[in-house]
N, C-alpha and C positions, 0 to 999 in steps of 0.2 A: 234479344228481348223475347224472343220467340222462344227460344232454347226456355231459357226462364219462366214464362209461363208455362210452359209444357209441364216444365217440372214440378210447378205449384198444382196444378191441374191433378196430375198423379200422385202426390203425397199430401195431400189436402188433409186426407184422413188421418195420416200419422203426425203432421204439423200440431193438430187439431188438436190432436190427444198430449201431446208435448206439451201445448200452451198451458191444457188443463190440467198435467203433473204439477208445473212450476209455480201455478197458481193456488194446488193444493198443497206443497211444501213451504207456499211464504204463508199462507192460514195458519200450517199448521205449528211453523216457528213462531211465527206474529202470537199467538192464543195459549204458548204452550211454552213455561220458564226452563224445564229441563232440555227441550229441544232447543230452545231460544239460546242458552248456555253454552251446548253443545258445538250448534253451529258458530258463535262467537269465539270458541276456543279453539275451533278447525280454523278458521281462519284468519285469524290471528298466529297460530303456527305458519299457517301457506306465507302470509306476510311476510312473518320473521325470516323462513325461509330465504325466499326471495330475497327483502333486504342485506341478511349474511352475503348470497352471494353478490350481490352488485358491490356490497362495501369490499368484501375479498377478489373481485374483479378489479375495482377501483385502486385495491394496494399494492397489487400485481403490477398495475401501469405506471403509477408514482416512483418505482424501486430505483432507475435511473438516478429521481431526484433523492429517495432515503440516501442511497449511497454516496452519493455527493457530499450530504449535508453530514453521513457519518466519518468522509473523508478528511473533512473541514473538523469535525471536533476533534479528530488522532491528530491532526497535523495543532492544534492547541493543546492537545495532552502532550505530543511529544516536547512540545517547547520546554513543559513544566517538572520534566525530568531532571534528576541530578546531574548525569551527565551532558547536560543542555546549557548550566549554569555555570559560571564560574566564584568560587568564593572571593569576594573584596578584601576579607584580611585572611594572611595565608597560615601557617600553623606556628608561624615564631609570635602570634601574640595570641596573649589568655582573653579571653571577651567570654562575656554572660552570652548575648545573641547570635544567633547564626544569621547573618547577614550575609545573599549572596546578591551578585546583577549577572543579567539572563547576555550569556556568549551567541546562542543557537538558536534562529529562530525557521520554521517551518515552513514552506508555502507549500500547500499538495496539488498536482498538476495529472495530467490522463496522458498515456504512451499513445500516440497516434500511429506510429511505424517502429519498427522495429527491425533488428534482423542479428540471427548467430551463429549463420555459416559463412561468412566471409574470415578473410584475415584478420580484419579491422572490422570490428560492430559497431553502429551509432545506434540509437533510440530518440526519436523525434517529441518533443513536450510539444501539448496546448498552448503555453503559457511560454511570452517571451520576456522583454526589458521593458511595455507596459505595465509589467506586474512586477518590478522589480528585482529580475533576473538576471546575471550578467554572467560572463566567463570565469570559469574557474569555480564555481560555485560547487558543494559536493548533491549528489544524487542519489537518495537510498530508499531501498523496496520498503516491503510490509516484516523482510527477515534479515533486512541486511545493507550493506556497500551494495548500489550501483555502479556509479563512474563519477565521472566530473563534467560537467557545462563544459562543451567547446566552443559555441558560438552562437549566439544570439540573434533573434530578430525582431520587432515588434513584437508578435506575438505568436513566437512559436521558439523552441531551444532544440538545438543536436547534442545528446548527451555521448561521448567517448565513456562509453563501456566498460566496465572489466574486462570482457571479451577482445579485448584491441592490443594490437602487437606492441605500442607505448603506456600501454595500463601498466602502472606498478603502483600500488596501494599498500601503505607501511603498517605492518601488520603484526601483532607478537603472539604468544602463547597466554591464551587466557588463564593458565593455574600457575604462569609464571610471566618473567618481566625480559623477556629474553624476544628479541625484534628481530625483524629482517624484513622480507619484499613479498605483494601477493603479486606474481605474472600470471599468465594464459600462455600455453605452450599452442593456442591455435588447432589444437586437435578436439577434443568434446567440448561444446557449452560448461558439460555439466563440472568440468574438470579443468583444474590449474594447478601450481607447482608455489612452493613456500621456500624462497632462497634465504641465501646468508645465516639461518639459522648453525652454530658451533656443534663439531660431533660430541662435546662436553655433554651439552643438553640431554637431559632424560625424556626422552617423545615416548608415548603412547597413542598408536592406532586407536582414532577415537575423538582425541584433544581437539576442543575448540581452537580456533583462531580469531581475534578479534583486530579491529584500529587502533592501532596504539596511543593515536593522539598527536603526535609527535608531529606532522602537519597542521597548517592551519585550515583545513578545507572539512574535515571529519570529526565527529566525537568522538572522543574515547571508550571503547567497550565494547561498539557496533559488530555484530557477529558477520563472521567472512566467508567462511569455511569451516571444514572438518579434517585431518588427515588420516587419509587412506589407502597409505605406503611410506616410508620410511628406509631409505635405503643410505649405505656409509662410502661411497664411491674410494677407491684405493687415491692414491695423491690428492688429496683434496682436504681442509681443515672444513669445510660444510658437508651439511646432510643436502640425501636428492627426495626432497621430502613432494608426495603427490596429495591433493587436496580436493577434495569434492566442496562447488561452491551453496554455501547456505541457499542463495536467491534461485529460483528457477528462472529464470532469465531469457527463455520462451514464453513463460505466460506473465510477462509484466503489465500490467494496466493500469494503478495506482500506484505513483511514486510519489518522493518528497522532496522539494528541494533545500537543500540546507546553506542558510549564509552566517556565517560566525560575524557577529556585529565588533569584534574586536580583531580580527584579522589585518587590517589596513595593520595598525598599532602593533600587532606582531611582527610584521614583517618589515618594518621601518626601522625597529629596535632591531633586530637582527642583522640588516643591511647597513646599520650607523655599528654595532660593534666589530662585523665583518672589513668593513673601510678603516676603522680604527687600527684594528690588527695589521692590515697591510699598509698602513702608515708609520709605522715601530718597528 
């Protein structure tokens, strides 16, 4: 308190004179419409100012929730995709309407752990059998095939990798109809090998690789890879074809889970004409 008056004591005179500026710039706004303007329009920017940045502070902190909620509308775009659907009548009948019902439906979930230098990679989901998740289910990035659901819990999933010594994802040539197998030879993340493909086959360094379908766990289309060697091994009726994979697969953080609502029904048909044949 002492400090304090001391200090009033010696700037008495300069207070003094301050008081009497501030009192002569409200006269002289208050009496006077060009200054009066002037100052309304200074601050009125200083405002705006300020307001910009607290509302661009404020959208900065949100982004967590934007991204979420933009995660939720791709995971409803991708439902609404062709190859999401499946057509009700197939091309042996003539119809006016395109009438299809929806095979693929979405859930999006957040990578919690992860890992791609082991033999066998998992990636751990948020989201478990709570949210109607179960084994077997397929897993795919923002560019592509992840893996498949191996095991469930409440509320959390271990997804089997591409990266895993039992990944094989049935795969063809996107500019053509010609399948085989994606594996991980266990050596780079960034890199796997394309089997079974025929040395018949015309390849090009370059060529997509996509899902062929042909499983009930995936859509058909979904990009896998690229090839980025091509080799004709002597005794052998296949190429030793090498593949860079679409996904980076170190930086996953948004995935999707995918469950084909008619899978049960495929694989029932399947398993009743497979018992049929070894009944004959």
């Amino acid at each position: 308190m002492r400090n304090l008056l001391g200090f009033l004591s010696r700037n008495l005179f300069f207070i003094f004179f301050l008081l009497l500026e501030v009192i002569a710039i409200f006269l002289l706004i208050q009496n006077n419409r060009y200054q009066q303007s002037r100052f309304l329009n200074s601050s009125n920017f200083v405002s705006g100012r300020v307001y910009q940045s607290v509302n661009n502070a404020t959208k900065y902190l949100n982004l967590d929730i934007i991204n979420e909620d933009l995660a939720t509308e791709n995971a409803k775009l991708k439902a609404e995709l062709a190859n999401s659907k499946i057509q009700i009548f197939g091309n042996n009948y003539i119809i006016n309407d395109t009438i299809y019902h929806q095979q693929f439906e979405y859930s999006e979930t957040r990578v919690i752990n992860n890992s791609v230098t082991k033999a066998n990679n998992y990636i751990t989901l948020d989201k478990g059998s709570f949210n109607g998740i179960k084994e077997g289910m397929g897993v795919i990035g923002p560019k592509g095939v992840v893996g498949i659901v191996k095991t469930v819990s409440p509320h959390f999933s271990s997804v089997l990798t591409v990266l895993h010594s039992q990944s094989k994802i049935s795969a063809k040539l996107k500019s053509q109809n010609y399948y085989g197998s994606m594996i991980w030879d266990g050596k780079d993340y960034q890199y796997g090998k394309l089997i079974n493909i025929p040395k018949h086959v015309k390849l090009f360094l370059g060529d997509t690789i996509v899902s062929s379908g042909f499983s009930a766990i995936f859509p058909k289309g979904l990009d896998l890879a690229t090839i980025t060697g091509i080799e004709k091994p002597s005794g052998n009726n296949f190429y030793d074809i090498d593949i860079k994979f679409i996904n980076d697969f170190k930086n996953l953080e948004q995935v999707y889970v995918v469950k084909n609502v008619l899978k049960e029904e495929q694989l029932l048909l399947e398993q009743t004409t497979q018992e049929g044949d070894s009944d004959d």
